[in-house]
Each structure stands twice: as C-alpha cells, then as structure tokens.
C-alpha positions in Angstrom: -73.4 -75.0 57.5 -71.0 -72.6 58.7 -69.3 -71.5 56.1 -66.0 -69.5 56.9 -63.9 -67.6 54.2 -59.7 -67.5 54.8 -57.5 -65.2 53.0 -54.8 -66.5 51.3 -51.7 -64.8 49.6 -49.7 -66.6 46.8 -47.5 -65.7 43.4 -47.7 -67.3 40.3 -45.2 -67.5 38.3 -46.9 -67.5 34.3 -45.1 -68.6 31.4 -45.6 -66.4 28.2 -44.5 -66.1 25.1 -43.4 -63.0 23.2 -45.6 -62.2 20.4 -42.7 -61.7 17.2 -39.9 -63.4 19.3 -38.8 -66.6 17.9 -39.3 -69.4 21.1 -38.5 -66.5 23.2 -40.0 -66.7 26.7 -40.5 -64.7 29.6 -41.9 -65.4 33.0 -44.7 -63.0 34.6 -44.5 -63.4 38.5 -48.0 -62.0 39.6 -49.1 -62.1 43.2 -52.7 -63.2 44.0 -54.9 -62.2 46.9 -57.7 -64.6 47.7 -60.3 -65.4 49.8 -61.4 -69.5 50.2 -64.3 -70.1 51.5 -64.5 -73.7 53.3 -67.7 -75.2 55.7 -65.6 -75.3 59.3 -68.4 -77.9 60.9 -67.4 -80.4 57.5 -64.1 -80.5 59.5 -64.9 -83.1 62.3 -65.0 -85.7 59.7 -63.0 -87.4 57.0 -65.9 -87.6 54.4 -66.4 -83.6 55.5 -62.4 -82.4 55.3 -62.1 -84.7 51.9 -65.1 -82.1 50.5 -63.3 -79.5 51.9 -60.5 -80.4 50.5 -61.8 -81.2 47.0 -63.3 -77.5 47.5 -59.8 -75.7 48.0 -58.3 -77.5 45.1 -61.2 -75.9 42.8 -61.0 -72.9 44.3 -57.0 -73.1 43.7 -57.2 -74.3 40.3 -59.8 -71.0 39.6 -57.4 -68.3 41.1 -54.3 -70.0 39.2 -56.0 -70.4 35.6 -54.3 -68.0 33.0 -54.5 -67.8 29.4 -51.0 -67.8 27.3 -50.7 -64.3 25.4 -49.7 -66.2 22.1 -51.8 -69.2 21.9 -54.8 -68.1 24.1 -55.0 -71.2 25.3 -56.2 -71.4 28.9 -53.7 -73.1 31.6 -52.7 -74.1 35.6 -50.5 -72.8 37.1 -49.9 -76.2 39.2 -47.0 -74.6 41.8 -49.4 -72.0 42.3 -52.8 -74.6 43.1 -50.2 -76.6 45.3 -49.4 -73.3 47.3 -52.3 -72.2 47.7 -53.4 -75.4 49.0 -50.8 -76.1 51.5 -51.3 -72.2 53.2 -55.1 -73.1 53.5 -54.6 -76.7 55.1 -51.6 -74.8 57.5 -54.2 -71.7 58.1 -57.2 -73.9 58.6 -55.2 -76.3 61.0 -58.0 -79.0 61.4 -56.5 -82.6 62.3 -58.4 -84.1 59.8 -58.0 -82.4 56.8 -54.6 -82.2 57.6 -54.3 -85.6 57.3 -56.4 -86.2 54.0 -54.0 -83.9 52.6 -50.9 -85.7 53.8 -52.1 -88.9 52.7 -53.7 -87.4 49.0 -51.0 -84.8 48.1 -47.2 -86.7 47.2 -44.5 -84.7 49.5 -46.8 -82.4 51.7 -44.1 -83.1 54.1 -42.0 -81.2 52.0 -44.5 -78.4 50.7 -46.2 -77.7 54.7 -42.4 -77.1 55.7 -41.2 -74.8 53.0 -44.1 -72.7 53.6 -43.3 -72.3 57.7 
C-alpha cells in the first residue's frame, strides 16, 4: 500500500451558546490544519477511490467534530467535512475519485469551483 498523507487547511465555523445568556449565540470561526492520509495505488480504481473516499469523509467528519459549550453534546460541523473534502479530491487530482465524488456528493460542481 502506498499510503501518502496531504495537508489540508480549512475553518469551521462552531455554533455556541453563551452560558447565562438567554438563546444568545455566538459563532467561533476556528481554523484547522490537517494532515489526510489516503492509499495513492487504491486510486486506479473505482472500488479503490470509493474507499478512499469513504476514508476522507471519516477523516473530515473527525477534524470537524466539536462539542457545544452548553449542552456538551458532540456535533459536525457539515460545511467544514464538505470543505475539507472538496480541497482533498482537488489536491489529490486522481480521475477517478474525482468522479465518485461528482457523482456521490449533490453540487460538487458548485463546491470544486468556489474553492479554485
């Protein structure tokens, strides 16, 4: 397997509430660094680049997983696993997984082009 790590950056913007505040909330924009790791020879197929892909997303869902201050219940951030996505499909830039992505993800047309 040759495994190959790609560093990504994103933000996330959290949701939290404040702690005496009645419903007030305020937004926390944190920036994240990370580093995917993906199998590059899974690439040259589509049963590979789906794995690969199912890999990023957990990998996504991971870095953007917060817990609300209040509640302490654990979310996703789902803008940020959809960023973070899209930059590692555009960075990786394999054919196939490109096109699992297209075809799995509802307007990656629109999300690969606001990120060029």
């Amino acid at each position: 397997m040759t495994s190959r790590i790609l560093s990504l950056a994103a933000s996330a913007t959290l949701a939290g509430a404040a702690l005496f505040a009645a419903p007030a909330f305020a937004e926390v924009q944190r920036d994240l660094q990370l580093d995917v790791q993906y199998d590059a020879a899974a690439l040259d197929t589509a049963s590979g680049a789906e794995k690969v892909l199912n890999s990023l997303q957990e990998q996504a869902i991971d870095a953007c997983r917060y817990t609300r201050p209040v509640a302490g219940a654990p979310r996703v951030d789902d803008v940020c696993v959809s960023e973070i996505i899209a930059k590692a499909v555009m960075q990786i830039n394999a054919p196939e997984l490109t096109r699992i992505y297209a075809a799995n993800t509802p307007q990656s047309t629109r999300i690969l082009a606001a990120l060029k």
